[in-house]
C-alpha positions in Angstrom: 89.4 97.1 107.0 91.4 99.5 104.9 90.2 99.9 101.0 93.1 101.5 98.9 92.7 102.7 95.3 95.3 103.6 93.6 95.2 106.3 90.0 97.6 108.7 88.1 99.2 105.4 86.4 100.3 106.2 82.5 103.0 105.9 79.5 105.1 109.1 79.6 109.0 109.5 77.6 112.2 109.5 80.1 112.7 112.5 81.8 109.0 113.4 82.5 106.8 113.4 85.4 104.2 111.4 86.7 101.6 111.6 89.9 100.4 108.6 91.9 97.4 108.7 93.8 96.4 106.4 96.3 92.9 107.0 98.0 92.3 105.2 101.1 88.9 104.4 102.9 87.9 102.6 105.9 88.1 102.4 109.4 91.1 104.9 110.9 93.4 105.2 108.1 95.0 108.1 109.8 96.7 105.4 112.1 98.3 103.6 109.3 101.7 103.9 107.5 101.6 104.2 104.2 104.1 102.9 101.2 104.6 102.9 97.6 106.1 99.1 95.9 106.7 98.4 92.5 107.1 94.9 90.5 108.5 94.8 87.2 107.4 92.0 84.9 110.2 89.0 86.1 110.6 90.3 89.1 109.4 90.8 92.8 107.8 93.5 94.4 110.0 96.0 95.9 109.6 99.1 98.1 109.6 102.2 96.5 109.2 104.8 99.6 107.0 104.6 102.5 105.8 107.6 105.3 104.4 107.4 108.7 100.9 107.7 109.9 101.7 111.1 111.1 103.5 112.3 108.0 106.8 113.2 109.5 109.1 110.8 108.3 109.7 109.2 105.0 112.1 106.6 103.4 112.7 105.6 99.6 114.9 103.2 97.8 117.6 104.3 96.6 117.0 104.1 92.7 114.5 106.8 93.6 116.2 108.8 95.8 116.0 112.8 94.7 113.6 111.9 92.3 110.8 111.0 93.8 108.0 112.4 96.9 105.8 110.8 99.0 103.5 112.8 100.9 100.2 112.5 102.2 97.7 115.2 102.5 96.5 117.0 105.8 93.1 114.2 106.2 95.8 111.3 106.1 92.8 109.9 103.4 95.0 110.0 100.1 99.1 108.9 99.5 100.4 111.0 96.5 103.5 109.6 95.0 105.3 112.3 92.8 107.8 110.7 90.0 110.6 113.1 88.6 112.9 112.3 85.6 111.0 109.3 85.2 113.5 106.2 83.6 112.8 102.9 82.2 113.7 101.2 84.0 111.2 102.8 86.5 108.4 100.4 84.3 106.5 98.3 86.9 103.0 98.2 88.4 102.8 100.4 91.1 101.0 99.7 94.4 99.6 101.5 97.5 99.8 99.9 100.6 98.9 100.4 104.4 100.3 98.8 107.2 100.0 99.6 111.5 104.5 99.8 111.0 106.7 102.4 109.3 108.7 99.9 107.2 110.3 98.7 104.3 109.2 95.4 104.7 106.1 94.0 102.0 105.0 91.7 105.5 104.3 95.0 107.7 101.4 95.9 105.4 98.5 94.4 105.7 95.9 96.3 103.1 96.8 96.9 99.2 95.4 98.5 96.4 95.0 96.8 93.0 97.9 98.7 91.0 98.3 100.9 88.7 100.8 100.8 85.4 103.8 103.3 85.1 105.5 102.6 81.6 108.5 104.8 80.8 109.6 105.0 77.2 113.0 106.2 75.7 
């Protein structure tokens, strides 16, 4: 079993930054993929990037593209998630997830953290 908590949520005006946390305990968690999703409020959860168990590869929606990092430090223990020229339409409840796959795909991950809030003001 994978625990995953997730921190660094906040309000901050477009254009500014924000960094997602996502600390993960349990058995092996070096051996899982890791992935960032979002849900905005009328809407369903959506991948925001995701990286391998090894670190070496990462993906992200497009809307993020250029803008956004996912990296995970040299342990493989915590997921950071670093949000440039944050928009509004970047709003949602973020969450940390882990999965056995490297995917886009909510159904590949098995474990999730509880969420944090990203609001982005104009």
């Amino acid at each position: 079993h994978v625990q995953l908590v997730e921190s660094g949520g906040g309000l901050v005006q477009t254009g500014h930054s924000l960094r997602l946390s996502c600390a993960a305990s349990g058995r092996t968690c070096s051996d899982y993929g890791m992935a960032w999703f979002r849900q905005a409020p009328g809407k369903e959860r959506q991948i925001v990037a995701a990286i391998t168990s090894s670190g070496s590869n990462t993906i992200y929606a497009d809307s993020v593209k250029g803008r956004f990092a996912i990296s995970r430090d040299n342990a493989m223990t915590t997921v950071y998630l670093q949000m440039n020229s944050l928009k509004p339409e970047d709003t949602a409840v973020y969450y940390c997830a882990a999965g056995l796959l490297f995917s886009t795909s909510r159904g590949s991950y098995k474990y999730w953290g509880a969420g944090t809030q990203v609001t982005v003001t104009v």
